[in-house]
C-alpha positions in Angstrom: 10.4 -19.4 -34.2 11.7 -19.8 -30.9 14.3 -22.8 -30.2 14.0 -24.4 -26.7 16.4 -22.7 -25.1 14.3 -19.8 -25.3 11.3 -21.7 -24.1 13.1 -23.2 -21.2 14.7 -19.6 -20.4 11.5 -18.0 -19.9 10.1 -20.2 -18.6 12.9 -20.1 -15.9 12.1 -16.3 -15.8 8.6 -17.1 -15.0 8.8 -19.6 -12.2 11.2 -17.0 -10.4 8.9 -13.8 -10.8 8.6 -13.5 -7.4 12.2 -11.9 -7.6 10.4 -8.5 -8.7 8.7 -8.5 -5.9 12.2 -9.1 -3.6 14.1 -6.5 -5.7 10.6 -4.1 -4.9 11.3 -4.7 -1.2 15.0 -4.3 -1.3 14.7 -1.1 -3.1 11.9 0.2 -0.7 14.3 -1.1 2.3 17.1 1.5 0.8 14.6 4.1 0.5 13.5 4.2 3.9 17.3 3.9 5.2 18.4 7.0 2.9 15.5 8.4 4.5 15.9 7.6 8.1 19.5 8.6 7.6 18.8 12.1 6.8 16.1 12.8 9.4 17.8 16.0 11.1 18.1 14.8 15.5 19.3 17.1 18.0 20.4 15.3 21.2 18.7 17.1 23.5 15.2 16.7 22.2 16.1 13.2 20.5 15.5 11.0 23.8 17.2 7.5 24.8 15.5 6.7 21.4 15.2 8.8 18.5 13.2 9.3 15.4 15.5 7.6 13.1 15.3 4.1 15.1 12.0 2.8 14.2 12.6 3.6 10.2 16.1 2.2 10.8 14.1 -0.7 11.8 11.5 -0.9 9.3 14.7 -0.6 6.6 16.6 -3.1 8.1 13.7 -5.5 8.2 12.3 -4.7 4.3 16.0 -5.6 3.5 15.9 -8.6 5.4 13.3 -9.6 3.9 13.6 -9.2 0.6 17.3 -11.1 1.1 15.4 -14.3 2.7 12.7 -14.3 0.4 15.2 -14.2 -2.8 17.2 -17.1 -0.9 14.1 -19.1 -0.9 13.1 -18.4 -4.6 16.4 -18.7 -6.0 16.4 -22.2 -4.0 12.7 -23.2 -6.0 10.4 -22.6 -3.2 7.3 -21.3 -4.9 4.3 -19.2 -3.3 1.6 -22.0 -2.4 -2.2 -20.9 -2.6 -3.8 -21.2 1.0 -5.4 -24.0 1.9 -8.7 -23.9 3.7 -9.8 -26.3 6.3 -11.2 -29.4 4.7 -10.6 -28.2 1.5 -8.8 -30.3 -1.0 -8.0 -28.0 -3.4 -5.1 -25.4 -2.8 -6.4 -21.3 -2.8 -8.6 -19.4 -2.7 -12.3 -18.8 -5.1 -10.1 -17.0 -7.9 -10.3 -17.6 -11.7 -6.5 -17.0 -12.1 -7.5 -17.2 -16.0 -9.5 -14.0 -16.1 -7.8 -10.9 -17.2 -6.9 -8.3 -14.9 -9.9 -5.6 -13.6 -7.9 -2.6 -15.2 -11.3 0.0 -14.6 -11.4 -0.8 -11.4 -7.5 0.0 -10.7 -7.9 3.2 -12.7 -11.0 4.4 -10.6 -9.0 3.3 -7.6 -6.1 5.3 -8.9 -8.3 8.9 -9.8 -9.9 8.7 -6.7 -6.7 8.3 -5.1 -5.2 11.3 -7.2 -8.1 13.3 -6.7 -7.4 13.3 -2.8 -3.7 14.2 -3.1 -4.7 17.0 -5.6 -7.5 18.2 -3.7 -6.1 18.0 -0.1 -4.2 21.0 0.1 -7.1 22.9 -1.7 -10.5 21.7 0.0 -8.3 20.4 3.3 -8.6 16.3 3.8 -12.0 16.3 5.2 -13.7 16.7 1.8 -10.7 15.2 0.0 -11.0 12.4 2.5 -14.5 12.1 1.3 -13.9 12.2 -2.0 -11.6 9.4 -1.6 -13.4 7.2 0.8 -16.4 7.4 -2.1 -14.1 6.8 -5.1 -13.4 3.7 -3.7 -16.5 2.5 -2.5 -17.8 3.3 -6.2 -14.7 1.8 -8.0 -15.1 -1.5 -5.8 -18.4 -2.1 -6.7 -21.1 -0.4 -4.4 -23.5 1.9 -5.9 -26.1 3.4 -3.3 -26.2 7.2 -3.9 -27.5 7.7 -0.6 -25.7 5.5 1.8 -22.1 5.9 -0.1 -21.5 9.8 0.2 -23.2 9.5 3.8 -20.4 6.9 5.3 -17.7 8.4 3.1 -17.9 12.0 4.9 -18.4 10.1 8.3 -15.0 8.0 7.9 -13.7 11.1 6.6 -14.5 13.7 9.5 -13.7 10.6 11.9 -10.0 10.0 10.6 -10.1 13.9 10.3 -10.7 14.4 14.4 -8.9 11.2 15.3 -5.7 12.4 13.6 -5.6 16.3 14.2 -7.2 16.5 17.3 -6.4 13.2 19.6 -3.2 11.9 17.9 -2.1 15.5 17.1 -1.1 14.9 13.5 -2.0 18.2 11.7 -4.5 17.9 8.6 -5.3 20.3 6.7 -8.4 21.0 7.6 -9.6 23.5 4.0 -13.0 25.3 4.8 -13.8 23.2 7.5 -10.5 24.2 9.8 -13.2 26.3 12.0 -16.0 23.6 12.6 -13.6 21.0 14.1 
């Protein structure tokens, strides 16, 4: 039986859970730093600049964050649902009742796996395909046709967008010699 002490102590838990999500961001913010410390910068070839200023940034501002956010929670403000234009209600069209869609995170998780397996194998074009489809599928669209077709579009356009006119290298698998 629980006394109501208990009761009122998880409760307590409950109305701050937004703390996970500031201890998330905190974490990531040291992550990055630890990172962006250890990027390797010779001065010649650094710049006025340097690599390590925008994750410095980025760091910094996750940690920020995360700090201001906990301020506000630990001080009782609570996350309010958006309110629409002329709506009286608070939020958005969400049954916060139902449970949670778990096949369509673990579809959206394989497909995602998939890719990172596959990508240094069949090169990010297929990969890329692979994934762009998974998640079309796992979200609900089933045209066996139009799906595959868009998928290997958005795939061979982030391909050629990022290898060729950004100059991030892909692996390109198979396909290097085509593009």
């Amino acid at each position: 039986m629980t006394t109501t002490t208990e009761k009122t102590e998880k409760a307590s838990w409950k109305d701050r859970s937004e703390l996970g999500i500031c201890a998330l961001l905190a974490v990531l913010g040291v992550l990055v730093l630890v990172d962006a410390i250890r990027i390797p910068t010779d001065f010649a070839q650094r710049g006025p600049v340097g690599p390590k200023a925008v994750p410095i940034l980025v760091g910094v501002l996750l940690l920020v964050t995360a700090a201001l956010l906990a301020r506000d929670v630990l001080r009782g403000g609570r996350g309010e649902a958006m309110k629409w234009e002329g709506e009286e209600g608070g939020g958005e069209d969400i049954d916060l009742t139902a449970p949670s869609d778990w096949r369509t995170v673990l579809l959206l998780s394989a497909a995602f796996l998939a890719n990172a397996a596959l990508i240094g194998v069949v090169g990010f074009p297929i990969s890329g395909a692979i994934l762009f489809w998974g998640a079309a599928y796992a979200l609900g669209s089933r045209n066996p046709v139009r799906d595959p077709l868009i998928a290997a579009a958005m795939s061979i356009l982030t391909f050629v967008l990022f290898n060729n006119l950004l100059g991030v290298p892909l692996p390109g698998g198979p396909l290097m010699e085509v593009f």
